[in-house]
The first five atom37 places (N, CA, C, CB, O) and aatype in JSON, in Angstrom:
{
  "aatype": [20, 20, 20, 20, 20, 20, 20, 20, 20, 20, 20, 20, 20, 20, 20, 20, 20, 20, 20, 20, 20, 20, 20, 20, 20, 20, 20, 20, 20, 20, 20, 20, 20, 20, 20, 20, 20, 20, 20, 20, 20, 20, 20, 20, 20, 20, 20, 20, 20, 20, 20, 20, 20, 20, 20, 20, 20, 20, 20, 20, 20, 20, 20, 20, 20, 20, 20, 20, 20, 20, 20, 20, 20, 20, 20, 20, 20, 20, 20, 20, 20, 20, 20, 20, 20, 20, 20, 20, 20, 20, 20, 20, 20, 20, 20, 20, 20, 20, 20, 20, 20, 20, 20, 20, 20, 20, 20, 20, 20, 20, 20, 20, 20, 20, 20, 20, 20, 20, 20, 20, 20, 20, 20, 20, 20, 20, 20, 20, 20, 20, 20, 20, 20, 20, 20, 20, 20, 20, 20, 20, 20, 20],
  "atom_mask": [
    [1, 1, 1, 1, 1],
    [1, 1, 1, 1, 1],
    [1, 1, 1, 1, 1],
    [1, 1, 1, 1, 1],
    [1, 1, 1, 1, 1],
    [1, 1, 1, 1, 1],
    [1, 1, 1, 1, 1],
    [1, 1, 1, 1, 1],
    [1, 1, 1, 1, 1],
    [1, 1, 1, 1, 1],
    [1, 1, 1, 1, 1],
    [1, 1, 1, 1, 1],
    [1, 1, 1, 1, 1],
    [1, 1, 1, 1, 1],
    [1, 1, 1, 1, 1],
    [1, 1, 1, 1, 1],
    [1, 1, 1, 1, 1],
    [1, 1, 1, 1, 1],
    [1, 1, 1, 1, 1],
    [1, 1, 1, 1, 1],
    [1, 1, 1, 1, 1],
    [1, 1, 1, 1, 1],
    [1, 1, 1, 1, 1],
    [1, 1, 1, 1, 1],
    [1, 1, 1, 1, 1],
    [1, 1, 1, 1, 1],
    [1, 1, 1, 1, 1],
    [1, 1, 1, 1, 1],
    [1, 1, 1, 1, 1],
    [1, 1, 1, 1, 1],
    [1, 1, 1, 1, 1],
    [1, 1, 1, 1, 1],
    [1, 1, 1, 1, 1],
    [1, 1, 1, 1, 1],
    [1, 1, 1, 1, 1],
    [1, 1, 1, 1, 1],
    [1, 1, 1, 1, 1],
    [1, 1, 1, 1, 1],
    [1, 1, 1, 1, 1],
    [1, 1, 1, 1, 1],
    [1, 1, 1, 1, 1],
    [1, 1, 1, 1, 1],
    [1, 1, 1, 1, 1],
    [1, 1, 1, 1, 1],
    [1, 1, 1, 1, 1],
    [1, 1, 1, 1, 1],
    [1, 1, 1, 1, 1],
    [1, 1, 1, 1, 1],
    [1, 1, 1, 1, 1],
    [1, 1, 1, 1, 1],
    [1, 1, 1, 1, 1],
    [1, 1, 1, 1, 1],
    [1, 1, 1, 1, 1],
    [1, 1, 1, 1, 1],
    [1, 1, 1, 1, 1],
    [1, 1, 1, 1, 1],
    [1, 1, 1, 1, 1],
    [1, 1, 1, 1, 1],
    [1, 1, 1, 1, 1],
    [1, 1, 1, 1, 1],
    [1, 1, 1, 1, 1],
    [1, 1, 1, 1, 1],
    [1, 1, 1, 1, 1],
    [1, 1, 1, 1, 1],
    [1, 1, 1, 1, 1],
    [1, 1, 1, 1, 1],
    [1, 1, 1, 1, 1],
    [1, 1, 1, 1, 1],
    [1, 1, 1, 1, 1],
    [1, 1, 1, 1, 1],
    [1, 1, 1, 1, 1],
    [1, 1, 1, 1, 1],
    [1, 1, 1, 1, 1],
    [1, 1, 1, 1, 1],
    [1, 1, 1, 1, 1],
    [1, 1, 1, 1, 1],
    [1, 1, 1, 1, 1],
    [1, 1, 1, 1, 1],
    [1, 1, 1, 1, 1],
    [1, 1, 1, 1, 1],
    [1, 1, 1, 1, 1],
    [1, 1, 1, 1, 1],
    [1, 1, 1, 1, 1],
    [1, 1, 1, 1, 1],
    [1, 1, 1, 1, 1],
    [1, 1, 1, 1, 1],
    [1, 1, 1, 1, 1],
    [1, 1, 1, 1, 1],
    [1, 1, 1, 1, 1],
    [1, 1, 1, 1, 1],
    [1, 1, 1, 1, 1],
    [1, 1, 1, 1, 1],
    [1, 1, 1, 1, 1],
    [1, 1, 1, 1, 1],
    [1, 1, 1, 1, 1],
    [1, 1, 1, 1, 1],
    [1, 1, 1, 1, 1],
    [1, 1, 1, 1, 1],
    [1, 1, 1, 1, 1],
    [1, 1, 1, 1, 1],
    [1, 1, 1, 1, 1],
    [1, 1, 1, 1, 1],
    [1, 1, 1, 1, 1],
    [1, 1, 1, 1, 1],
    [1, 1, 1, 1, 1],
    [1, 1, 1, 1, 1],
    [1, 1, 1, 1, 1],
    [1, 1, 1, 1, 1],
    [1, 1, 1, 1, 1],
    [1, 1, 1, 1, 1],
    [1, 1, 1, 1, 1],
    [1, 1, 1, 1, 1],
    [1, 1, 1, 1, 1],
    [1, 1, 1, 1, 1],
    [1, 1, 1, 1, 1],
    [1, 1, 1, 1, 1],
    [1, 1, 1, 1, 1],
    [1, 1, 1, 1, 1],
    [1, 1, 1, 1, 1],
    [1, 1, 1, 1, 1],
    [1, 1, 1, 1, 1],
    [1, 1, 1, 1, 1],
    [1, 1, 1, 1, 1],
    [1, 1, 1, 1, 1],
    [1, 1, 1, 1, 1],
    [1, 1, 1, 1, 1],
    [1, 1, 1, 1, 1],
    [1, 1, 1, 1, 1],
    [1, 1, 1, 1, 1],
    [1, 1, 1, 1, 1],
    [1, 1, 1, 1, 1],
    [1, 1, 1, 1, 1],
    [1, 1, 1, 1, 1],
    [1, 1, 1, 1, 1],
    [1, 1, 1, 1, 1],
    [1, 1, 1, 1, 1],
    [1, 1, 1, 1, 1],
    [1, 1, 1, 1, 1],
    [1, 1, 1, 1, 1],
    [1, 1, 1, 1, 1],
    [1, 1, 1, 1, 1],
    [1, 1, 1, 1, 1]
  ],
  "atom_positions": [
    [[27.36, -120.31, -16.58], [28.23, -120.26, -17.75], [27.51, -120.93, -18.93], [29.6, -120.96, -17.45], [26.88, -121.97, -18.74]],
    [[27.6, -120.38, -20.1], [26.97, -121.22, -21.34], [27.73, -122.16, -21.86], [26.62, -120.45, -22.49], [28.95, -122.25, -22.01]],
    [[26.69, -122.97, -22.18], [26.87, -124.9, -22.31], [26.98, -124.77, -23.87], [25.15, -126.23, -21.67], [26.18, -123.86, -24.14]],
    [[27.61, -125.25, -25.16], [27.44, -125.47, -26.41], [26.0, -126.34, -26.48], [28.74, -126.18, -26.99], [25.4, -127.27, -25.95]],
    [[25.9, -125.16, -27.7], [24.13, -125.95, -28.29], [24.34, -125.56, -29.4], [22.37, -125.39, -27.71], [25.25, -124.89, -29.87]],
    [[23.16, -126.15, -29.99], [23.05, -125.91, -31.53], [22.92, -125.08, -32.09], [22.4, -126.3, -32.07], [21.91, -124.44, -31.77]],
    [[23.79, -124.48, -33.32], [23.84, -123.28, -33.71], [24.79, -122.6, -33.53], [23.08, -122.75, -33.38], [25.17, -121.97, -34.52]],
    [[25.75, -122.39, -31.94], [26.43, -121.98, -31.5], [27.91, -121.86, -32.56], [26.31, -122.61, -30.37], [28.25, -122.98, -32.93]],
    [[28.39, -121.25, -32.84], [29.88, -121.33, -33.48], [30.64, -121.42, -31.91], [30.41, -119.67, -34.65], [30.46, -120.65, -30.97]],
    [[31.68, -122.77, -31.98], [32.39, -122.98, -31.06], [34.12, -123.65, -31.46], [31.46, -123.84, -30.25], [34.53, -124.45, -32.31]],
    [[34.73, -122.9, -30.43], [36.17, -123.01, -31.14], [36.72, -123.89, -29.79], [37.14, -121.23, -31.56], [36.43, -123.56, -28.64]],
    [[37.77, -125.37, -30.22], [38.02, -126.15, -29.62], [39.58, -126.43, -30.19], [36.95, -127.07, -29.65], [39.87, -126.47, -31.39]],
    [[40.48, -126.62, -29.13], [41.88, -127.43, -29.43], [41.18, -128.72, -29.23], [43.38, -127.14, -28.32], [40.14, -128.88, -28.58]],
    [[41.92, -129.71, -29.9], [42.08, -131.26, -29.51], [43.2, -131.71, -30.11], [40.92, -132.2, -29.92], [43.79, -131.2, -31.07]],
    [[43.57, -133.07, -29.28], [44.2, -133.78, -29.91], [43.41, -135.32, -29.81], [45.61, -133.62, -29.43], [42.93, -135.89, -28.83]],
    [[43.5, -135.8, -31.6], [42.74, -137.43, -31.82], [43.85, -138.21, -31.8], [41.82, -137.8, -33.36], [44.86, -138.01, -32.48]],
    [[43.62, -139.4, -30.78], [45.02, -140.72, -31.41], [44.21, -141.95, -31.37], [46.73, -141.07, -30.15], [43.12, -142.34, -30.94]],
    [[45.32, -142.42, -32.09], [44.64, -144.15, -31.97], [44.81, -144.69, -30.44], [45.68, -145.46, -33.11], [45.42, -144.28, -29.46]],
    [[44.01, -145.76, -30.69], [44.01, -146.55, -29.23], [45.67, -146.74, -28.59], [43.24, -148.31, -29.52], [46.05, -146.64, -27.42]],
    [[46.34, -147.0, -29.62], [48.14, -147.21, -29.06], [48.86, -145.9, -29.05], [49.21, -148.26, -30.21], [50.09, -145.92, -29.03]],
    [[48.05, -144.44, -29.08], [48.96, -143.33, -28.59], [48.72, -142.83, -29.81], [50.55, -143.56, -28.07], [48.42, -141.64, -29.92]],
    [[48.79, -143.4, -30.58], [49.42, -142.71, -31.92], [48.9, -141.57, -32.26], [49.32, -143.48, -33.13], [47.79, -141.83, -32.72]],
    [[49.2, -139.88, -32.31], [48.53, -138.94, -33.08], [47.92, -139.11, -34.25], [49.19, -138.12, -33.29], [48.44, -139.84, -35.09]],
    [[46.67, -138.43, -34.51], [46.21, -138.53, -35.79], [45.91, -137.21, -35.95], [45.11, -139.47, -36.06], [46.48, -136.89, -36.99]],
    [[45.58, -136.67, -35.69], [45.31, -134.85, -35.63], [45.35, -134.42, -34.81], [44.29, -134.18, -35.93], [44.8, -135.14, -33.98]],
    [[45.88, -133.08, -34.17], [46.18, -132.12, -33.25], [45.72, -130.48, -33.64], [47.69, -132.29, -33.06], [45.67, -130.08, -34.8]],
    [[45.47, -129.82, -32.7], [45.46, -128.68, -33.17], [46.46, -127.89, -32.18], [44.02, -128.18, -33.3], [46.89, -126.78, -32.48]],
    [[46.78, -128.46, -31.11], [48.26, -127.82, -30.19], [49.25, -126.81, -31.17], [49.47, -129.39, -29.64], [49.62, -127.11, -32.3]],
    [[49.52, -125.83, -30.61], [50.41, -125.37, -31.52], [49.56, -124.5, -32.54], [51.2, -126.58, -32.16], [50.03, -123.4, -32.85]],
    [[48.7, -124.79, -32.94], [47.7, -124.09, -34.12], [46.59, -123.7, -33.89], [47.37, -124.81, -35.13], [45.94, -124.17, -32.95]],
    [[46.11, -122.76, -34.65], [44.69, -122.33, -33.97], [43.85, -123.21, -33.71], [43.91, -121.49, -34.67], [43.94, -124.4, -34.0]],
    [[42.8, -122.59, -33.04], [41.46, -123.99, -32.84], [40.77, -124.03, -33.89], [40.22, -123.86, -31.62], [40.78, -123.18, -34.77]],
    [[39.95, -125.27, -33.87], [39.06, -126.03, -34.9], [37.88, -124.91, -34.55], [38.67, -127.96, -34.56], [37.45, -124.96, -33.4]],
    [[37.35, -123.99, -35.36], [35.67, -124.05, -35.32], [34.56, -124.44, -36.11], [35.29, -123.09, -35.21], [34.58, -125.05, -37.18]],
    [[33.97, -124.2, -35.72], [32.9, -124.79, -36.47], [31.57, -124.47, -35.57], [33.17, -126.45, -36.73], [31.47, -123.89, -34.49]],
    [[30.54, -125.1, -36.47], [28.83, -124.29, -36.23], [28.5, -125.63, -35.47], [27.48, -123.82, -38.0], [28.59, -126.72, -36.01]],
    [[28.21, -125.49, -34.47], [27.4, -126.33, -34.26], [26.17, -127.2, -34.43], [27.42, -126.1, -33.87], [25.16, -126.72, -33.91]],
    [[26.01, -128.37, -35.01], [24.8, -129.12, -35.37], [24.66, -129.15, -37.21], [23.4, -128.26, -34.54], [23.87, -129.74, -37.96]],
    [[26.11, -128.01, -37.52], [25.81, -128.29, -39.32], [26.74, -129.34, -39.44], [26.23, -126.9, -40.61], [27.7, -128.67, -39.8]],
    [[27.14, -130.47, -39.41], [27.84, -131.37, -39.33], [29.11, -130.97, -40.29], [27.07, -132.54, -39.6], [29.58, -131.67, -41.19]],
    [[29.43, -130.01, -39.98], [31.3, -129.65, -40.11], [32.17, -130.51, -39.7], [31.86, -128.47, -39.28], [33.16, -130.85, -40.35]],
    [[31.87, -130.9, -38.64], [32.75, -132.18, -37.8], [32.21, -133.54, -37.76], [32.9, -131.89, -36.25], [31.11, -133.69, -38.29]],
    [[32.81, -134.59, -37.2], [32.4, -135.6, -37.32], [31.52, -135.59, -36.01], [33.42, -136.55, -37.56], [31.65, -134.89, -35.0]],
    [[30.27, -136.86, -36.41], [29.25, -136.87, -35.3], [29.55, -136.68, -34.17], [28.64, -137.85, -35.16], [29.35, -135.62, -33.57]],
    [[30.23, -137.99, -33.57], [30.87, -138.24, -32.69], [31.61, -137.06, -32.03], [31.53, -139.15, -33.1], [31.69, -137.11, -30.8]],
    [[32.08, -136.17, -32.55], [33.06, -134.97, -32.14], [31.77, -134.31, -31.47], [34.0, -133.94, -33.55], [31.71, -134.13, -30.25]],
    [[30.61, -133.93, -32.48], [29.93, -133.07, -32.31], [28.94, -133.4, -31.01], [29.4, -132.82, -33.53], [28.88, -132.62, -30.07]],
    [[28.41, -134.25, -31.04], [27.85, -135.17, -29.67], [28.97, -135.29, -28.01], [27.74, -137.06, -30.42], [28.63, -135.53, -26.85]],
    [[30.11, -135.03, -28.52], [30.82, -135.28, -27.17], [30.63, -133.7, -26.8], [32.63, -135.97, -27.22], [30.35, -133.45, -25.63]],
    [[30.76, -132.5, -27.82], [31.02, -131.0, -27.86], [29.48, -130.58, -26.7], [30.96, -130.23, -29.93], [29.38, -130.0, -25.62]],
    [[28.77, -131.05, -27.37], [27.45, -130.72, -27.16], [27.31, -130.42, -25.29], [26.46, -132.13, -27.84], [27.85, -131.18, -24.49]],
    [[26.76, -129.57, -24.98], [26.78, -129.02, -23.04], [28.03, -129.25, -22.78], [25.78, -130.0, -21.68], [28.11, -129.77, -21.67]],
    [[29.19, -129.08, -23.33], [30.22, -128.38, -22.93], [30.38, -126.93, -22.68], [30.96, -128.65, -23.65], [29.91, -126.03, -23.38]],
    [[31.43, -126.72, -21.08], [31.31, -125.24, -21.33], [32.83, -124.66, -21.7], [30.65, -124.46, -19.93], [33.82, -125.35, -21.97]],
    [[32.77, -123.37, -21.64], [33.77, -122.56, -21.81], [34.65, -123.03, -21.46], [33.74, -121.57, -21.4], [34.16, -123.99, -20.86]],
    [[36.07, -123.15, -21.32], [36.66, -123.64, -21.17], [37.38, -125.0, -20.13], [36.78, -122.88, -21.38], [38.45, -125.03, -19.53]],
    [[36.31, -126.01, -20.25], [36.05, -127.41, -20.23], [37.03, -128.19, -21.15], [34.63, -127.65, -20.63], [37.36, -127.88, -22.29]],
    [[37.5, -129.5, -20.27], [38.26, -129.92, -21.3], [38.02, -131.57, -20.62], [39.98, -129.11, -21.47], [37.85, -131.88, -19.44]],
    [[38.09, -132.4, -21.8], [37.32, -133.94, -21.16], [37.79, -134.77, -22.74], [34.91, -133.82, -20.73], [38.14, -134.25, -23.8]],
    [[37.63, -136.3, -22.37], [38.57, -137.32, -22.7], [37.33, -138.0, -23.29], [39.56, -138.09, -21.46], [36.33, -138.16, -22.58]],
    [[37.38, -138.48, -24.74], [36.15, -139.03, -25.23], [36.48, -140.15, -26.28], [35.27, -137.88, -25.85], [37.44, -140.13, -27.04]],
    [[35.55, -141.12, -26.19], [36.27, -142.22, -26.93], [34.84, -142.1, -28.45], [36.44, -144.16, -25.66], [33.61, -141.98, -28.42]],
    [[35.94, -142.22, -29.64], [34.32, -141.96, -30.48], [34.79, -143.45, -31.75], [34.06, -139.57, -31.59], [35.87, -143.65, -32.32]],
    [[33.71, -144.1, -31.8], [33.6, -145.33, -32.39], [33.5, -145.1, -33.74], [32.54, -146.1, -31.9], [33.09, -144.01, -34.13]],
    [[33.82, -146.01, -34.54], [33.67, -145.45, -36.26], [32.71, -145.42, -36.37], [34.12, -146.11, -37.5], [32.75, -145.28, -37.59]],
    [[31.57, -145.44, -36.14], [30.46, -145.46, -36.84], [30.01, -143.76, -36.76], [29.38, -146.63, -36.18], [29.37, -143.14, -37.61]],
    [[30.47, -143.3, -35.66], [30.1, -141.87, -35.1], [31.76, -140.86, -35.64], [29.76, -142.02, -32.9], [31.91, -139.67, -35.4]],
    [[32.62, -141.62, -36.25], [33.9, -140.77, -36.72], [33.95, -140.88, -38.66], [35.59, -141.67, -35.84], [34.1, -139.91, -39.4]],
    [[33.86, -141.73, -38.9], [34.49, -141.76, -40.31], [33.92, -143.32, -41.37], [36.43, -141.8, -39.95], [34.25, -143.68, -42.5]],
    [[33.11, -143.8, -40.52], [32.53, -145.03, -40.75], [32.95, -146.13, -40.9], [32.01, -145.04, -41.48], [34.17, -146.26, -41.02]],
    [[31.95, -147.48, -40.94], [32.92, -148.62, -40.93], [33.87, -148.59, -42.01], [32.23, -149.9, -40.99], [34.15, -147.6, -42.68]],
    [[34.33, -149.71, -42.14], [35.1, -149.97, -43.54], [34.43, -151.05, -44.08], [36.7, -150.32, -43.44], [34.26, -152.14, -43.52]],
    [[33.88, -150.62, -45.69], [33.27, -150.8, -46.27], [34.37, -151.87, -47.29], [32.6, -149.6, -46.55], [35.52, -151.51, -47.54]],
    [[33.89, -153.02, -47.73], [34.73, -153.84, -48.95], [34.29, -153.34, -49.97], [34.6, -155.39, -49.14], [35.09, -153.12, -50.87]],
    [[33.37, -153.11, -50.09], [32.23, -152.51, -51.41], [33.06, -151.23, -52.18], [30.42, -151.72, -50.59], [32.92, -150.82, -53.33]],
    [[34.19, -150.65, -50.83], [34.47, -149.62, -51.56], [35.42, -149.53, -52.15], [34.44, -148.78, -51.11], [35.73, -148.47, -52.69]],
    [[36.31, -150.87, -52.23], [37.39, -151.25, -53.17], [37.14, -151.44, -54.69], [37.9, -152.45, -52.72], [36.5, -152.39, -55.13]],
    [[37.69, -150.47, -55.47], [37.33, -150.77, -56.9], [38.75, -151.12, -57.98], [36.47, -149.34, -57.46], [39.79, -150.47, -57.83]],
    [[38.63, -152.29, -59.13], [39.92, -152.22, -59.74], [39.55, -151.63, -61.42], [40.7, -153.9, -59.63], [38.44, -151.43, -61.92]],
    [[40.31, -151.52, -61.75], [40.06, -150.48, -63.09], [41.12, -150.71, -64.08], [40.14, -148.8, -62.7], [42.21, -151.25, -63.93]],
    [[40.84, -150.44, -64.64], [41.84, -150.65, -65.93], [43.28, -149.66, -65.59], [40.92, -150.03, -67.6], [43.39, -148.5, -65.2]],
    [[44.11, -150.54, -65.9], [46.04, -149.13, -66.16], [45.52, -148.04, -66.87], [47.83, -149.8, -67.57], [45.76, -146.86, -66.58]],
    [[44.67, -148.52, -67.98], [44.62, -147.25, -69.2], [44.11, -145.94, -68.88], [43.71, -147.6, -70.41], [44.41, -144.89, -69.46]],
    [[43.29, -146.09, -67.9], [42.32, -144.83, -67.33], [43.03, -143.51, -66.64], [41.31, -145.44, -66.13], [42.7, -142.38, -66.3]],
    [[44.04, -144.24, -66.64], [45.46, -143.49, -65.84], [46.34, -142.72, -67.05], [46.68, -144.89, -65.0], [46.26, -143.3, -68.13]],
    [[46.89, -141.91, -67.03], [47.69, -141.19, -67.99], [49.14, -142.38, -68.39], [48.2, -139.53, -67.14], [49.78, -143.08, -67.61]],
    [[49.24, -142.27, -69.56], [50.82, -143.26, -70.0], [51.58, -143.15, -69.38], [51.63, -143.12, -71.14], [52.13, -144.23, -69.19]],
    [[52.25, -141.96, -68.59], [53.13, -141.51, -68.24], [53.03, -141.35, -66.48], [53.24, -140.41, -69.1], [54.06, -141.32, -65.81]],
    [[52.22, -141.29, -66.11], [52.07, -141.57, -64.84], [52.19, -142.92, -64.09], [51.05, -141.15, -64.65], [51.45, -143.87, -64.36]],
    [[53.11, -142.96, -63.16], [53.34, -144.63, -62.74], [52.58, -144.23, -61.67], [55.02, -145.46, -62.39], [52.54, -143.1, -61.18]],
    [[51.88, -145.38, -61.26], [50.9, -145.43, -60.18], [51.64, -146.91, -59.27], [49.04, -145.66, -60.93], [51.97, -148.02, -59.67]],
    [[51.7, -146.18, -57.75], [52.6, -147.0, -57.3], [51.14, -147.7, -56.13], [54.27, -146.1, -56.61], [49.97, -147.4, -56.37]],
    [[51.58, -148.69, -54.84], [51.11, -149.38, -54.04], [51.33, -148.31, -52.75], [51.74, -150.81, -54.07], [52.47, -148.07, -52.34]],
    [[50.31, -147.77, -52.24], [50.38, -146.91, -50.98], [49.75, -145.15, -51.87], [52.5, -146.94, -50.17], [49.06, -144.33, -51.28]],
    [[50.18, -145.02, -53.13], [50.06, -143.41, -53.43], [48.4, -143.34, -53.27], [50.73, -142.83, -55.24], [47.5, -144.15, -53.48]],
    [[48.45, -142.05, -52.81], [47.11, -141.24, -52.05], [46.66, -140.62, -53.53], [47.57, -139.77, -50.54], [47.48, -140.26, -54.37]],
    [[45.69, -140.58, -53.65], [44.5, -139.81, -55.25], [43.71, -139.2, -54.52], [43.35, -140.95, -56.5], [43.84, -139.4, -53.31]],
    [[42.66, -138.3, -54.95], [41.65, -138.09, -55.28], [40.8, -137.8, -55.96], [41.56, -137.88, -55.04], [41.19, -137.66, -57.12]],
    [[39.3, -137.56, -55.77], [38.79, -137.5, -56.85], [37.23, -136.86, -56.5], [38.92, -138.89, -57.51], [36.8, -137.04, -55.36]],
    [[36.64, -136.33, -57.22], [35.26, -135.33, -56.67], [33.88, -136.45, -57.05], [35.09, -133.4, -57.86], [33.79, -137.13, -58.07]],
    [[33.26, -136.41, -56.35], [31.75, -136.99, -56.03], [30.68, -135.97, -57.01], [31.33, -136.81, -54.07], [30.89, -134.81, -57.38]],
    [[29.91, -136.54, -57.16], [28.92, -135.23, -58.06], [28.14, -134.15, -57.09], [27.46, -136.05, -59.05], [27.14, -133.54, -57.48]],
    [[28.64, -134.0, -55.96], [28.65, -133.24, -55.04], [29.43, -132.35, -55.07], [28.71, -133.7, -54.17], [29.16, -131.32, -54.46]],
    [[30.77, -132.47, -55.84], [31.82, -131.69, -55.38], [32.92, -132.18, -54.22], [31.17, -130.56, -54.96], [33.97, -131.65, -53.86]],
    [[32.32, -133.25, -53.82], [32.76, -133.01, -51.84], [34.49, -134.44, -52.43], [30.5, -134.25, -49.79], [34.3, -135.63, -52.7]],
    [[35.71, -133.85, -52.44], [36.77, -134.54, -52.31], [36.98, -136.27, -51.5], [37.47, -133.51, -51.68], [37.23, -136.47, -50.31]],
    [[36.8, -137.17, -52.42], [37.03, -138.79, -51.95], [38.7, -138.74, -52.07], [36.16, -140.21, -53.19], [39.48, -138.3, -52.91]],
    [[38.81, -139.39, -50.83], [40.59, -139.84, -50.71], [40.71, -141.11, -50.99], [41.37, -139.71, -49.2], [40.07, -141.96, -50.38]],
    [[41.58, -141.38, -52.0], [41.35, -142.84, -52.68], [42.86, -143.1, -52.2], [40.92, -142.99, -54.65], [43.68, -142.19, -52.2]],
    [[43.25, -144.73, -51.69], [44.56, -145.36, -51.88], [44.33, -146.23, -52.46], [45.31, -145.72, -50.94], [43.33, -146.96, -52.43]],
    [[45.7, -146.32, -53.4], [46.3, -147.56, -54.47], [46.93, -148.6, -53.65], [47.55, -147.03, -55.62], [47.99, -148.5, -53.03]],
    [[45.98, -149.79, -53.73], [46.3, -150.85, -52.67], [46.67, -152.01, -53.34], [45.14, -151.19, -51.73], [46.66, -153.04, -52.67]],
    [[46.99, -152.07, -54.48], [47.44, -153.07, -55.78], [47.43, -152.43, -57.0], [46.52, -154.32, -56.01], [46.49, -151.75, -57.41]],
    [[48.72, -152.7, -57.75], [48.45, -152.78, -59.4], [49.21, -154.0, -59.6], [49.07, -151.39, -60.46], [49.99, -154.61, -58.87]],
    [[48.65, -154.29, -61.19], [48.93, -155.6, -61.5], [49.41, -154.72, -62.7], [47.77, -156.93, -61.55], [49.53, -153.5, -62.75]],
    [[49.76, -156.04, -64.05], [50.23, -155.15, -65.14], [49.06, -154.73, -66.12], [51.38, -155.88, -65.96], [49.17, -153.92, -67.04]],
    [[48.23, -155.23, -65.84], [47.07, -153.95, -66.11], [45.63, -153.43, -65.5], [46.65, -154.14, -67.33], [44.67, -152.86, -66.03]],
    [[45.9, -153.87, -64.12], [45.01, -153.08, -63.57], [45.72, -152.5, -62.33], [43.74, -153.8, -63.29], [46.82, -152.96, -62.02]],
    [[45.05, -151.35, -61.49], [44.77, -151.16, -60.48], [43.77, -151.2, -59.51], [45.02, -150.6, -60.55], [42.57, -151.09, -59.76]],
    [[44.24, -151.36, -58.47], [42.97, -151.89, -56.85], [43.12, -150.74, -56.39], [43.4, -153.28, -55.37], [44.25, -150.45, -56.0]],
    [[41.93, -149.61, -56.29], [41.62, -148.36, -55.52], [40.73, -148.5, -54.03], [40.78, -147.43, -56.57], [39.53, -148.77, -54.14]],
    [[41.02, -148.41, -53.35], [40.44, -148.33, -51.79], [39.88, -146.86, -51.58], [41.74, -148.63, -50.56], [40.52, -146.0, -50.98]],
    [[38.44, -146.63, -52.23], [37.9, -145.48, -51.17], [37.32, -145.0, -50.37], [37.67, -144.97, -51.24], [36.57, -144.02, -50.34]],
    [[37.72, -145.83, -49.51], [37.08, -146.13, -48.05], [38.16, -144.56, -47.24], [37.61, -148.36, -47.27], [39.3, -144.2, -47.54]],
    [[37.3, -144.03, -46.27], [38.05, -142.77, -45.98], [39.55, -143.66, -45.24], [36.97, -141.52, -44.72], [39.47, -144.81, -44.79]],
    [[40.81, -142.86, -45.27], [41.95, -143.55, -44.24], [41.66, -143.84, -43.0], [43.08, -142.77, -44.0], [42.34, -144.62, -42.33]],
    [[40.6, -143.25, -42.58], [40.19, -143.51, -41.2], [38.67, -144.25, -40.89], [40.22, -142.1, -40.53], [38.04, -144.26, -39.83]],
    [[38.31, -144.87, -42.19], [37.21, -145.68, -42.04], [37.6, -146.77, -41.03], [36.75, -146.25, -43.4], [38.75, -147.2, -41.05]],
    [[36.61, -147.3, -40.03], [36.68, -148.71, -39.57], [37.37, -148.41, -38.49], [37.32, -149.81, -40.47], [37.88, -149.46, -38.1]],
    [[37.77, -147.2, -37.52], [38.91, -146.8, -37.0], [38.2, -146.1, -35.49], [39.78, -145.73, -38.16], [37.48, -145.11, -35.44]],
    [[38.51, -146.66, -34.72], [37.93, -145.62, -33.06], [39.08, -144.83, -33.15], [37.79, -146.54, -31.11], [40.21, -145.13, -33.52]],
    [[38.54, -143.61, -32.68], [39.17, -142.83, -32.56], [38.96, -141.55, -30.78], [38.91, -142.42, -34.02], [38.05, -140.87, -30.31]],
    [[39.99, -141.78, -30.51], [40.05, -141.03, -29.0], [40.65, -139.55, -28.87], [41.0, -141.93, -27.98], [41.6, -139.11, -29.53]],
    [[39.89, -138.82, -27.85], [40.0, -137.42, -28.47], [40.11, -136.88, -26.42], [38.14, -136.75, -29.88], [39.71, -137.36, -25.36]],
    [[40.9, -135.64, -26.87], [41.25, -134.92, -25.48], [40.46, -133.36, -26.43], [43.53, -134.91, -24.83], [40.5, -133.01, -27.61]],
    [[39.89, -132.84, -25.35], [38.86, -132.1, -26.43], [38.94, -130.58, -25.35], [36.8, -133.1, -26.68], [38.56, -130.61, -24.18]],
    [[39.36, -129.63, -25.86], [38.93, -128.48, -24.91], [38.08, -127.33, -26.09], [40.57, -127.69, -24.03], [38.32, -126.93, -27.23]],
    [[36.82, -127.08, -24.93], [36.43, -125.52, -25.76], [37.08, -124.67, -25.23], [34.98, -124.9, -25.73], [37.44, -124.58, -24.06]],
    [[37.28, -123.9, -26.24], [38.08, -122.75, -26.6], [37.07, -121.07, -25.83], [38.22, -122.85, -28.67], [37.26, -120.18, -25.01]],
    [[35.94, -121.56, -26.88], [35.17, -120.33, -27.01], [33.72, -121.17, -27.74], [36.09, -118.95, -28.11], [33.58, -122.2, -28.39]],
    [[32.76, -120.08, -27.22], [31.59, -120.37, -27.88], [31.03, -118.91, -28.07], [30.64, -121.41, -27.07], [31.09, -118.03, -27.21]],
    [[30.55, -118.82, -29.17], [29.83, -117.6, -29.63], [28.24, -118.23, -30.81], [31.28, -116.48, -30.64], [27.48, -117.4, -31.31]]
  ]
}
């Protein structure tokens, strides 16, 4: 039977939770995740557990931040002026932003303080700093 390798387009259900159960993504219910193998579509860690899996194989993998979404960085807390923000927009403690990299590639920013004239932006990914555990089946490999 063929093993996933590089290159391969391979289609996988999973479900990721935190260490206490908690769901964080599923694909149950919804189609499977694919993706190319070895173009880093997925996170390392995903892609390294995928790797000589076969056809429909299914196995329990624990993936560390450094190999999911990275540590959590302090560096990546920034505060900024109220003004930079529209007048009319209230910017609350918890609301989700984003914002594009000169890449293009979408940063998920949270508002983790405002004062009365600044705000504290966190853009560290939500899942920086975070193990993450995964029930992983291939689907298909082509």
């Amino acid at each position: 039977m063929a093993k996933v390798k590089h290159g391969d387009i391979v289609r996988i259900h999973f479900t990721s939770t935190f260490k206490d159960g908690t769901i964080v993504d599923s694909t149950m219910n919804k189609e499977p995740l694919q993706f190319i193998m070895g173009n880093g579509e997925v996170i390392s860690g995903l892609e390294e557990a995928v790797e000589g899996m076969e056809e429909g194989e299914t196995k329990n993998i624990t993936i560390p931040s450094d190999k999911a979404f990275g540590p959590y960085n302090e560096e990546m807390i920034q505060v900024v002026y109220k003004d930079r923000f529209p007048a009319d927009f209230e910017v609350i403690v918890g609301m989700k932003l984003q914002a594009k990299n000169e890449d293009g590639q979408i940063i998920p920013i949270t508002v983790i303080d405002v004062s009365e004239s600044t705000v504290t932006l966190d853009l560290n990914h939500p899942l920086a700093g975070k193990e993450l555990f995964f029930n992983v089946n291939v689907v298909a490999i082509s």
